[in-house]
C-alpha positions in Angstrom: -11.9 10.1 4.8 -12.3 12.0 1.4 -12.0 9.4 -1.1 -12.9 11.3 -4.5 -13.7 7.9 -6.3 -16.5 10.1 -8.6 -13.4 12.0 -10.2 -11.0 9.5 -11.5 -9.8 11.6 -14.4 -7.2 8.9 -16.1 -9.4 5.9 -15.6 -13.1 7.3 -15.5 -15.6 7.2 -13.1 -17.9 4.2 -13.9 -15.5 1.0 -13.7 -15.6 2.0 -9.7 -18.7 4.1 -8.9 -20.3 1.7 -6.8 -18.4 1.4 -3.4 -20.0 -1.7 -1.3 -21.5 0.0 1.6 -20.0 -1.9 4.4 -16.0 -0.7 3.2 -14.5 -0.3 6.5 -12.6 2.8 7.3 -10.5 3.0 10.1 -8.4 6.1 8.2 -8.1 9.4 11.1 -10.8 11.6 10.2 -10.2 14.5 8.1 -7.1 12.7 6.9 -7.9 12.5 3.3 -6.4 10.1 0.3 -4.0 11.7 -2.2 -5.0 12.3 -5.8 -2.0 10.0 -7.0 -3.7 6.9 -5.2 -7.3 8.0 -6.5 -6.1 8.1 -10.3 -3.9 5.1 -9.7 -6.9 2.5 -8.3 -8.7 3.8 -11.3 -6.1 2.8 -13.5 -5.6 -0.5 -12.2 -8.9 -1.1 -12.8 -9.6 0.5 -15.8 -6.6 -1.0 -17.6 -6.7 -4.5 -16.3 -3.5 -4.6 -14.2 -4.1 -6.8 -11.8 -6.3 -8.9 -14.3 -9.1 -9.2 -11.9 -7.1 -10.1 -8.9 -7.4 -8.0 -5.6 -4.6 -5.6 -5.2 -4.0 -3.0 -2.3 -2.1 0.5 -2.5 0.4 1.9 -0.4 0.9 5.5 0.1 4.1 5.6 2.4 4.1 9.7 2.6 0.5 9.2 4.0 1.2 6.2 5.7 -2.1 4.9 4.4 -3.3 1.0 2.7 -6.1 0.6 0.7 -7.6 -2.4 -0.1 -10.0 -3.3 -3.2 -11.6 -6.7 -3.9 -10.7 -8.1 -7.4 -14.1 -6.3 -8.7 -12.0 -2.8 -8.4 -14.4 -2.0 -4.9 -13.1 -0.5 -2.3 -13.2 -2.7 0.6 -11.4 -1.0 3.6 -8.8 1.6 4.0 -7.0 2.1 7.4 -3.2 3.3 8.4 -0.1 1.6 8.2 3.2 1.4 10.0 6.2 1.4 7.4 9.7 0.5 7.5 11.8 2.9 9.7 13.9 3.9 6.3 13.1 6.4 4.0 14.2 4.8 0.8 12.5 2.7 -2.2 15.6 0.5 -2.8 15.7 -3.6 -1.1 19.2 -4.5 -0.1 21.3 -7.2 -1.5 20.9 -10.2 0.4 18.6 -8.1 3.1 16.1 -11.0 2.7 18.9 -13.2 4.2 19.4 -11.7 7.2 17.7 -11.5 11.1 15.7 -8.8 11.9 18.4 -7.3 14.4 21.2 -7.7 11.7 19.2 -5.6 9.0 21.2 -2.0 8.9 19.3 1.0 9.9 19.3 2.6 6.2 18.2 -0.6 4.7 15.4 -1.4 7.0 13.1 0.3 3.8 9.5 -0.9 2.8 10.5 -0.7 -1.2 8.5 0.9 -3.7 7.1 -0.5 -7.2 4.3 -3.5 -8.0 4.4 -7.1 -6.6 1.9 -9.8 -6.8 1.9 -11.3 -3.5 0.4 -14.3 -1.9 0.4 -16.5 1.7 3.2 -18.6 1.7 5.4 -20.2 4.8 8.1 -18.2 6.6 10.7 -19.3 9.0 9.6 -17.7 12.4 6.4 -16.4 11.9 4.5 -19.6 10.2 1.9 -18.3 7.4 2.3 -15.1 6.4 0.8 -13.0 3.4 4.1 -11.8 1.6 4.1 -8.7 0.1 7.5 -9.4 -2.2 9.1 -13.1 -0.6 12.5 -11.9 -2.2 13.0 -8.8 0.2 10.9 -10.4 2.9 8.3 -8.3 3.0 4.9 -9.3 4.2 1.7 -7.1 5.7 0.7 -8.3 9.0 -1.1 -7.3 12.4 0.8 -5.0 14.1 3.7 -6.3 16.0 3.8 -5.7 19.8 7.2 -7.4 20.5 8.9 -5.2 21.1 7.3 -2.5 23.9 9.4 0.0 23.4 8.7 0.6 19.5 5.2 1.7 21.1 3.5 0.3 17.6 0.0 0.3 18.7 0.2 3.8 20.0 2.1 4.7 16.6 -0.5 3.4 14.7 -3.1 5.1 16.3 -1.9 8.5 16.3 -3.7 10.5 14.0 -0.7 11.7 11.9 1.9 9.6 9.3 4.7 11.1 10.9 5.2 8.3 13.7 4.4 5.6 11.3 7.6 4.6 10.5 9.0 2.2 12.8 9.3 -1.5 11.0 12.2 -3.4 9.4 10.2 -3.1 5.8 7.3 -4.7 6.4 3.4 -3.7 6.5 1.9 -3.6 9.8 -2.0 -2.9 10.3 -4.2 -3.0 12.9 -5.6 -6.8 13.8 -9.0 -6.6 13.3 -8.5 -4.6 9.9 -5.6 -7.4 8.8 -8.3 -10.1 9.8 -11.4 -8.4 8.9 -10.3 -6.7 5.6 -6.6 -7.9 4.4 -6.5 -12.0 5.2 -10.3 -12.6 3.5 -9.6 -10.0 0.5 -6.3 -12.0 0.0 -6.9 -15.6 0.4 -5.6 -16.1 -3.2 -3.3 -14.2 -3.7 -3.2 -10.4 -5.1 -1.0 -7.6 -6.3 0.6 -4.5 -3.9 1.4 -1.1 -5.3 3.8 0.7 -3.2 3.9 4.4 -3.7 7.6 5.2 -3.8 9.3 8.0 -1.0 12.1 9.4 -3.5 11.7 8.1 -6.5 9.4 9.2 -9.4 5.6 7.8 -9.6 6.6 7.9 -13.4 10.0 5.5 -12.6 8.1 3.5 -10.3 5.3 2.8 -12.0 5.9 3.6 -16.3 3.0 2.3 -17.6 0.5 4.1 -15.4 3.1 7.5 -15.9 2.4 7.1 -19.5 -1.8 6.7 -19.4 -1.3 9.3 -17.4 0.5 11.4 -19.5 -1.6 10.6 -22.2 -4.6 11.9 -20.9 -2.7 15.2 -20.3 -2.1 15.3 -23.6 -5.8 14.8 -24.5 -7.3 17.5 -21.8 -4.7 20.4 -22.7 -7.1 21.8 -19.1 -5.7 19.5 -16.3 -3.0 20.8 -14.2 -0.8 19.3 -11.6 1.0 19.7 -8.9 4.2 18.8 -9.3 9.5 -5.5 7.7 8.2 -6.0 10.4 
């Protein structure tokens, strides 16, 4: 895993030079972790966002979560499976409905920032919900169902088979109970990176930091639910 956290450009280096040693990384090797996500952790910490709360990113095109305590460490990135959608967007009244009545093009893990927290569900007793109104959570990943092949999905070494869930975040048990459940017991804030939509539309007060330091290093270039 190439996780550049020495180069943080928006947010700078020191609020998170000091990984703890033991993060766990369960991400394919040579798969690395997108510049977006690098400067985006750094600006969560380095602007207060999640006012000292643990928080985890989603990259959905990578099919990767990253989880960091609320001291802005690093403590575990593995892969995820996704919802089956491509789409940012939560559907009236989706939140409403059993899992077999959710339309194909709305079964969509959405993009944007929730704060998140354990709570009850209906038919799956405690869950940590990502967003309760669209009833998304992160959980182990769900073997129900044999022919989704969710295990297998998750352990192939590319995104492209990720996406397979209703909307919500599935992760390998012993990451979810090792990593996610422990880092979470309080509660936290998610960061979903979005699949069509802007990082700028999805996220406008990182956009702007962002294009602030642009503006101050005339050098930096860019490339453009179960």
């Amino acid at each position: 895993m190439a996780l550049a956290f020495a180069n943080f450009g928006v947010a700078g280096a020191d609020a998170m030079a000091a990984q703890p040693v033991a993060a766990a990384d369960q991400l394919p090797p040579g798969q690395d972790v997108s510049g977006t996500v690098i400067e985006l952790a750094g600006w969560v910490v380095a602007s207060n966002d999640a006012q000292g709360y643990p928080f985890a990113i989603i990259d959905k095109a990578s099919a990767q979560v990253l989880v960091f305590g609320g001291d802005g460490r690093l403590r575990g990135a593995a892969p995820g499976l996704l919802g089956s959608a491509i789409g940012d967007h939560i559907a009236p009244g989706v939140a409403g409905l059993a899992l077999r009545e959710i339309p194909g093009r709305d079964r969509t893990t959405p993009a944007g920032r929730f704060i998140g927290g354990f709570g009850p569900s209906i038919d799956a007793g405690r869950v940590l919900w990502v967003d309760y109104d669209s009833a998304v959570s992160i959980h182990p990943t769900a073997t129900g169902v044999p022919s989704e092949r969710r295990a297998e999905r998750l352990a192939s070494p590319t995104p492209s088979d990720n996406r397979v869930t209703h909307g919500c975040i599935n992760v390998a048990p012993d990451f979810y109970e090792q990593v996610v459940s422990t880092t979470f017991k309080r509660g936290g804030l998610f960061y979903i990176l979005p699949d069509k939509a802007s990082v700028a539309e999805t996220f406008p007060d990182f956009a702007r930091s962002r294009a602030t330091a642009d503006g101050d290093d005339g050098k930096r270039e860019r490339h453009a639910r179960r």
